[in-house]
LODO-633957 format. One line per field, with one value per residue (C-alpha): residue number from 1; x, y, z. Coordinates in pm, 1 decimal, m for minus. Example, Ala and Ser with C-alpha at 12.3 -4.5 7.8 and 13.67 -1.06 7.14 Angstrom:
REM residues 2
num = [1 | 2]
east = [1230.0 | 1367.0]
north = [m450.0 | m106.0]
up = [780.0 | 714.0]
REM end
This chain:
REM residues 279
num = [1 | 2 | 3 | 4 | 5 | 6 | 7 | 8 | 9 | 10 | 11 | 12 | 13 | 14 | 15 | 16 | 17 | 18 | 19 | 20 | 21 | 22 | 23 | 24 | 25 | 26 | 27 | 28 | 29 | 30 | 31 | 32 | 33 | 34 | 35 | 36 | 37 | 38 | 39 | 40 | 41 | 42 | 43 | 44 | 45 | 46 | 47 | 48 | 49 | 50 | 51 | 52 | 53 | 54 | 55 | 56 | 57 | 58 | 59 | 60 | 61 | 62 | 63 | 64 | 65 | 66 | 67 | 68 | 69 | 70 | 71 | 72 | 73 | 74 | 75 | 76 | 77 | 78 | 79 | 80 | 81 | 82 | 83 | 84 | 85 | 86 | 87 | 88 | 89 | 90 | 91 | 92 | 93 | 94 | 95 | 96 | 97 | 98 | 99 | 100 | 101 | 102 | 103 | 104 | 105 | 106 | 107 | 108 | 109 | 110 | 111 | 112 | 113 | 114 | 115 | 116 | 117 | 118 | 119 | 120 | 121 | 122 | 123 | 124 | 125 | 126 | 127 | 128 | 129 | 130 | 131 | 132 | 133 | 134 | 135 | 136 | 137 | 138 | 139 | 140 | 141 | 142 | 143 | 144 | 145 | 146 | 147 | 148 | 149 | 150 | 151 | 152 | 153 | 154 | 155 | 156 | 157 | 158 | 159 | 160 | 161 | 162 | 163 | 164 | 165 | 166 | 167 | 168 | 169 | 170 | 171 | 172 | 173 | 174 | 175 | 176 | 177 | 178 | 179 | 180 | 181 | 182 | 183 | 184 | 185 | 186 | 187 | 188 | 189 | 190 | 191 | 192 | 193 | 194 | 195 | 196 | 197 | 198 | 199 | 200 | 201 | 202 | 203 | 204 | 205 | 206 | 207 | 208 | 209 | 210 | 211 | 212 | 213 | 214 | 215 | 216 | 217 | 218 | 219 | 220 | 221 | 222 | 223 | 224 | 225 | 226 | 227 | 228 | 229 | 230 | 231 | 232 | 233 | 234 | 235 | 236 | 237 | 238 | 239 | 240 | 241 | 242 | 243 | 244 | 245 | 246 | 247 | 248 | 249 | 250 | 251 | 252 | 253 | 254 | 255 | 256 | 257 | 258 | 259 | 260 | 261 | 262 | 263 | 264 | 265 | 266 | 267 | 268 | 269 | 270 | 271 | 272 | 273 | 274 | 275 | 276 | 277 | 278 | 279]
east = [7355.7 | 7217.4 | 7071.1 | 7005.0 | 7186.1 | 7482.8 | 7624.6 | 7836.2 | 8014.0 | 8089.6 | 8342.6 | 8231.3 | 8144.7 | 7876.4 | 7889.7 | 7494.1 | 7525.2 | 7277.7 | 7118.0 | 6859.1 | 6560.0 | 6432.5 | 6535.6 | 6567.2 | 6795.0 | 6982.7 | 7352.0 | 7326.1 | 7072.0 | 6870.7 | 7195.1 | 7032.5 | 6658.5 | 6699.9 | 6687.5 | 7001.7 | 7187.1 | 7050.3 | 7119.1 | 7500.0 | 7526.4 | 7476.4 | 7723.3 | 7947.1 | 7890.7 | 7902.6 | 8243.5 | 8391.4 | 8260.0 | 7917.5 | 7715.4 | 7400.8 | 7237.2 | 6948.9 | 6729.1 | 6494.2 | 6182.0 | 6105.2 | 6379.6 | 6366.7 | 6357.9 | 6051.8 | 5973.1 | 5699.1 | 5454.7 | 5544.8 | 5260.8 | 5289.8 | 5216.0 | 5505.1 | 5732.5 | 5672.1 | 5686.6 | 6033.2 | 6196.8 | 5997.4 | 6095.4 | 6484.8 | 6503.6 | 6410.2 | 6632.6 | 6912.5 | 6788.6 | 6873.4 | 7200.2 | 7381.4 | 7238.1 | 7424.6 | 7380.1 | 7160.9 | 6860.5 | 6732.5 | 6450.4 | 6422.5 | 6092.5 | 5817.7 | 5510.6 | 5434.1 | 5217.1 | 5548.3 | 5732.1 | 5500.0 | 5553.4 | 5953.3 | 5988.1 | 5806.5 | 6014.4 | 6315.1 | 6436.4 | 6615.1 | 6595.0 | 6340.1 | 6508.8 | 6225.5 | 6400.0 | 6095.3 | 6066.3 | 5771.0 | 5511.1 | 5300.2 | 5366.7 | 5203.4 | 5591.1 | 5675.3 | 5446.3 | 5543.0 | 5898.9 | 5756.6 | 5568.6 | 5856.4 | 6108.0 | 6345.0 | 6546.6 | 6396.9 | 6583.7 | 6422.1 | 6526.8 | 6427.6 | 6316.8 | 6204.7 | 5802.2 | 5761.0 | 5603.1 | 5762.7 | 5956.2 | 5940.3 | 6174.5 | 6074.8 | 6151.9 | 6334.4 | 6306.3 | 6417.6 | 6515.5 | 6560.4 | 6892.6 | 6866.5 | 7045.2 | 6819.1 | 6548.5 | 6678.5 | 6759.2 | 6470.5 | 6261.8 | 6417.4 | 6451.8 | 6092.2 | 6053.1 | 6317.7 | 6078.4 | 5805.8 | 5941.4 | 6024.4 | 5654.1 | 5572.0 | 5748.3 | 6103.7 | 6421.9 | 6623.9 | 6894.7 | 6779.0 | 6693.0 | 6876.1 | 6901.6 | 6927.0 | 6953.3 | 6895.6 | 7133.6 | 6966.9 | 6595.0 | 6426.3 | 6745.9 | 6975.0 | 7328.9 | 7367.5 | 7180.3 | 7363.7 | 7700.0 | 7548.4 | 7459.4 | 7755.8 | 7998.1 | 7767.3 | 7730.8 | 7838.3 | 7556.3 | 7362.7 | 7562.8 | 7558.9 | 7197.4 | 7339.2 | 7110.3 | 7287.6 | 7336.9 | 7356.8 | 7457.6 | 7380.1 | 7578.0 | 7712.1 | 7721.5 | 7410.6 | 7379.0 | 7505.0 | 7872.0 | 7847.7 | 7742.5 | 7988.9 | 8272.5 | 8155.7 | 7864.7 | 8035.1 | 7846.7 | 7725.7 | 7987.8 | 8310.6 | 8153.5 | 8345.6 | 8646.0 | 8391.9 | 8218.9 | 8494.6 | 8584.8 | 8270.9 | 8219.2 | 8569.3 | 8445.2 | 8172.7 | 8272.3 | 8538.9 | 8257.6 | 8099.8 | 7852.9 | 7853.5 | 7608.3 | 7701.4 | 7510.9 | 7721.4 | 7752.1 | 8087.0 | 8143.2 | 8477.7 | 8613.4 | 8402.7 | 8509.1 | 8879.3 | 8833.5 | 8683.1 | 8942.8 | 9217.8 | 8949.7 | 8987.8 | 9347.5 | 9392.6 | 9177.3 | 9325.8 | 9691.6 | 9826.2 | 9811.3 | 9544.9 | 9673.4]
north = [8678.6 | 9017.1 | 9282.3 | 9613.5 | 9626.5 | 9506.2 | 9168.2 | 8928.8 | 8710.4 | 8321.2 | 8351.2 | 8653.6 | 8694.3 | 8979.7 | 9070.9 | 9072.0 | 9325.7 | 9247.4 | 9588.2 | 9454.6 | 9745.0 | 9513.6 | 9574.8 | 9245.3 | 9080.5 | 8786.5 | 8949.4 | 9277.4 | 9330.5 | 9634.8 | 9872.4 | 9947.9 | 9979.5 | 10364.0 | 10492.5 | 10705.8 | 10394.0 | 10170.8 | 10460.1 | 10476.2 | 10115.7 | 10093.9 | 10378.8 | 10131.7 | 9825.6 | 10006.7 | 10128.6 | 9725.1 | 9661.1 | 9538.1 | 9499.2 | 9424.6 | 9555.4 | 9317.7 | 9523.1 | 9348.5 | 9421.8 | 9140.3 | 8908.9 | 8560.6 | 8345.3 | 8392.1 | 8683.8 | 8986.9 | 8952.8 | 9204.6 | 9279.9 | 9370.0 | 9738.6 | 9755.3 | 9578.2 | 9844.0 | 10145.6 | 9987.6 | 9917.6 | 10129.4 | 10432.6 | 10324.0 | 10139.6 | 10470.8 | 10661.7 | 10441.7 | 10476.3 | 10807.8 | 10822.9 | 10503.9 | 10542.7 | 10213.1 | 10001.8 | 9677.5 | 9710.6 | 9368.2 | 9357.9 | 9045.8 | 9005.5 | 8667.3 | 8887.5 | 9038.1 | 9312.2 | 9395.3 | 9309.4 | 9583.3 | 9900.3 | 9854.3 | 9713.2 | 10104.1 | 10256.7 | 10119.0 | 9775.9 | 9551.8 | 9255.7 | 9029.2 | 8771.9 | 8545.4 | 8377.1 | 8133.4 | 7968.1 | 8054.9 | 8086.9 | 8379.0 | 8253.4 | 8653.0 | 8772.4 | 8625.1 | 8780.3 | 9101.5 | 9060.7 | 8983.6 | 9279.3 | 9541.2 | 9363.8 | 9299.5 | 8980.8 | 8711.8 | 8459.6 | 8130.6 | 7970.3 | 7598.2 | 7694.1 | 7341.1 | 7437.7 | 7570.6 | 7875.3 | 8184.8 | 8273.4 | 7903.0 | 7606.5 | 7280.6 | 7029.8 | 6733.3 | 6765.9 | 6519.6 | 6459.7 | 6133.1 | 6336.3 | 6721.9 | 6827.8 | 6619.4 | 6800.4 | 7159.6 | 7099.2 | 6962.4 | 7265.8 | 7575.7 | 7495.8 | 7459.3 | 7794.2 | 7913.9 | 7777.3 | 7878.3 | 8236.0 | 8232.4 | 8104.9 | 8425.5 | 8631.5 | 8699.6 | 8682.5 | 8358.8 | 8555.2 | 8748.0 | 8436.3 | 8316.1 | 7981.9 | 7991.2 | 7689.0 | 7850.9 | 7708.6 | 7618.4 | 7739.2 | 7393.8 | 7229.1 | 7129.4 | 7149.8 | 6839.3 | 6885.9 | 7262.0 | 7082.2 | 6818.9 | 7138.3 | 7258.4 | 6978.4 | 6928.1 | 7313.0 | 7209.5 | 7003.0 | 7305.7 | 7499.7 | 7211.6 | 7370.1 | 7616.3 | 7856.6 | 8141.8 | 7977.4 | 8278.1 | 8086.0 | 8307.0 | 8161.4 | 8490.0 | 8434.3 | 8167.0 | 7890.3 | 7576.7 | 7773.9 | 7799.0 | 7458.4 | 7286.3 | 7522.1 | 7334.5 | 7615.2 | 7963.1 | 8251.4 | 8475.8 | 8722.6 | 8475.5 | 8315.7 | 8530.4 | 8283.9 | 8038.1 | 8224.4 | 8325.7 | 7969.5 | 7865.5 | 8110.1 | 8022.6 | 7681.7 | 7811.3 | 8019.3 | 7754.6 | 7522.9 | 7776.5 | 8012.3 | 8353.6 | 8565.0 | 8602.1 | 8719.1 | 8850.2 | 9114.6 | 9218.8 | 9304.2 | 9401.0 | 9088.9 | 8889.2 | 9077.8 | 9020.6 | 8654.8 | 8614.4 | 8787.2 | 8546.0 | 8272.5 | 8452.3 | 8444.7 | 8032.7 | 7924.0 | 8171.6 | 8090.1 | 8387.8 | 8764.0 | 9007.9 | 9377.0]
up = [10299.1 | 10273.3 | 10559.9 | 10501.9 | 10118.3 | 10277.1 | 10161.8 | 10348.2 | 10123.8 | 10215.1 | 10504.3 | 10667.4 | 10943.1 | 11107.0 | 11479.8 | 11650.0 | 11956.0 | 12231.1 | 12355.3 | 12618.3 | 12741.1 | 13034.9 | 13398.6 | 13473.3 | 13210.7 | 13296.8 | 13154.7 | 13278.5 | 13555.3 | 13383.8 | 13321.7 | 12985.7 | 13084.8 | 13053.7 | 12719.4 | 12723.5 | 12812.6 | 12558.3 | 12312.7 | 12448.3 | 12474.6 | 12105.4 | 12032.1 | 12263.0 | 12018.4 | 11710.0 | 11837.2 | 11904.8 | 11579.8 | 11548.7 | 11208.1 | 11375.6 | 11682.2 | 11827.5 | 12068.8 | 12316.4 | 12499.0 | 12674.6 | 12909.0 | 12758.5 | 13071.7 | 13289.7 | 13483.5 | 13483.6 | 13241.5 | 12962.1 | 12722.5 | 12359.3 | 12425.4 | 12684.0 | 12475.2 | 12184.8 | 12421.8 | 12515.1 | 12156.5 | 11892.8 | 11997.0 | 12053.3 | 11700.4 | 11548.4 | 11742.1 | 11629.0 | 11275.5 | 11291.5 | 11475.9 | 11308.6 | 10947.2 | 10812.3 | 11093.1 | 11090.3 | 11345.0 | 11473.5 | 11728.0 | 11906.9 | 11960.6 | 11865.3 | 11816.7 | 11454.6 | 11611.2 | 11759.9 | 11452.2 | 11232.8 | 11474.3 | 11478.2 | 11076.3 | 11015.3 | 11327.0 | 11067.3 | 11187.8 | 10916.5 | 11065.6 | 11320.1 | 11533.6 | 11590.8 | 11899.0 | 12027.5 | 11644.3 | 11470.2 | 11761.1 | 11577.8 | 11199.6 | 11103.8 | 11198.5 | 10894.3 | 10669.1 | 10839.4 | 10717.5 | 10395.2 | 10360.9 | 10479.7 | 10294.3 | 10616.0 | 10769.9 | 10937.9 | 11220.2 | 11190.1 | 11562.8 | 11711.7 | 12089.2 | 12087.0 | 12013.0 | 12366.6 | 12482.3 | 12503.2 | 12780.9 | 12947.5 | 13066.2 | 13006.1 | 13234.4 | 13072.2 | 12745.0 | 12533.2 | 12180.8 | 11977.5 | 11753.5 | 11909.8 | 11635.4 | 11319.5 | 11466.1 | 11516.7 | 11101.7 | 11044.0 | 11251.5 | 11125.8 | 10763.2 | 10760.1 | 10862.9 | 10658.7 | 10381.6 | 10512.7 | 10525.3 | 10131.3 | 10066.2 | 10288.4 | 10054.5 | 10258.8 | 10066.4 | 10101.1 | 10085.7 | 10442.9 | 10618.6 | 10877.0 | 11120.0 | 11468.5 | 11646.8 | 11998.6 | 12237.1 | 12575.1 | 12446.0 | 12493.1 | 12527.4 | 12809.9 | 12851.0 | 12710.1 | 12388.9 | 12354.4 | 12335.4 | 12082.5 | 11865.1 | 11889.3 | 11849.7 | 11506.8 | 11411.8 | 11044.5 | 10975.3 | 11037.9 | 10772.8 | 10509.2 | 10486.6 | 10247.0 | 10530.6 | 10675.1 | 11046.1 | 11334.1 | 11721.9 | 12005.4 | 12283.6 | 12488.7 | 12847.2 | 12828.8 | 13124.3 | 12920.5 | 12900.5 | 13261.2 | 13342.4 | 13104.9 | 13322.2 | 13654.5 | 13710.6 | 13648.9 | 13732.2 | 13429.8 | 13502.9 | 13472.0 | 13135.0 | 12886.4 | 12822.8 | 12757.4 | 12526.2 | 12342.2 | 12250.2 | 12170.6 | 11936.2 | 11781.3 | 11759.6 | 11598.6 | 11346.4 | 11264.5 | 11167.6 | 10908.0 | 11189.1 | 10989.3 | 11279.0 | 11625.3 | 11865.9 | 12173.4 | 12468.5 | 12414.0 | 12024.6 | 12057.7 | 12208.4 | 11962.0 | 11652.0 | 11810.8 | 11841.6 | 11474.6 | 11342.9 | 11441.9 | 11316.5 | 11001.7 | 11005.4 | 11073.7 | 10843.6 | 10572.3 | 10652.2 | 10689.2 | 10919.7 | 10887.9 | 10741.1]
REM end
């Protein structure tokens, strides 16, 4: 796998930092709306440890309708700011929309985490043409920023494969590297509880891909339901195991809100699959 120049061999692992600019984020309520505290919220992440920041314009679940020209005045000029002040860093922008993806690829992101699986296939090509990372997610082919009611899947997981290695291809026809393509298989986008666990109770089939497999699982709803319906602020503990589970199944990207405690928890997933301490 390879972002920015920077290779991560087989076993390594990269920490995704979520920096949200929306005021009405499900994790954090708008603390990082303001551009000085996105900007110091990324110093934060850098600090615990993250390889990869993923900026966002737009909250995923439903809420205020948040055009494309809003969601560039909220991440373009941020991603170049953070160009400039974290020079080796990886810059993701979560965003679906290549009109989007164009302004922040030249504002100097490395890497566009297509979240809602290939709704505007143009994001691709935009990758293609700046040379950057591309996340190819299953969202389970339903609008942006929706929630289906009871959805259903014959095998969730045969057709999260089945989805996002099509894009993955897809994305090489486009011209993206194989080597900067990544799967996401977008716990509780499109999915329930139910079919999150499924996913990740069969995480390695994902892997046996041979793609690059990033699980974004900080904090989201299925953790909390599967706990007997924990609020979003008592779902760390959760998280932290099922990233453990995770990474112990061959996961290599994480996206989280607290890089620290992730880069903490991979570490000693590191250490007991290696057999022995970390220096």
């Amino acid at each position: 796998m390879r972002l920015r120049g920077r290779e991560f061999r087989p076993g390594e692992f990269a920490i995704m930092a979520v920096v949200n600019r929306t005021p009405d984020s499900f994790f954090d309520k708008g603390r990082t709306y303001g551009f000085d505290a996105a900007l110091e919220a990324v110093d934060r992440a850098v600090a615990g440890g993250a390889d990869i920041v993923d900026i966002g314009g737009v909250k995923a679940g439903p809420g205020d309708e948040v055009d494309p020209a809003e969601e560039i005045r909220r991440v373009a000029d941020l991603v170049a700011a953070v160009r400039g002040r974290h020079p080796d860093l990886i810059v993701s922008v979560d965003t679906w929309r290549a009109e989007v993806g164009e302004v922040v690829a030249q504002a100097g992101a490395d890497l566009l985490n297509d979240t809602w699986g290939g709704v505007d296939p143009a994001l691709a090509e935009v990758a293609a043409a700046h040379g950057i990372g591309l996340v190819c997610a299953h969202a389970g082919r339903v609008a942006p920023r929706t929630r289906p009611h009871r959805i259903a899947y014959a095998d969730v997981v045969a057709d999260v494969i089945g989805y996002t290695v099509d894009l993955a291809e897809r994305a090489v026809a486009a011209g993206v590297a194989r080597e900067s393509i990544l799967i996401d298989p977008a716990h509780d986008f499109g999915k329930n509880t139910y079919h999150s666990l499924e996913v990740g109770r069969r995480l390695d089939e994902m892997v046996a891909t041979g793609w690059p497999v990033l699980v974004a699982v900080s904090n989201k709803d299925f953790v909390g339901e599967t706990l007997g319906g924990l609020p979003v602020d008592e779902r760390h503990a959760g998280t932290m195991a099922t990233l453990a589970v995770s990474a112990w199944q061959g996961a290599r990207v994480f996206r989280v809100h607290d890089a620290a405690s992730a880069r903490a928890a991979l570490a000693a997933v590191t250490a007991l699959r290696q057999g022995s301490c970390p220096a």
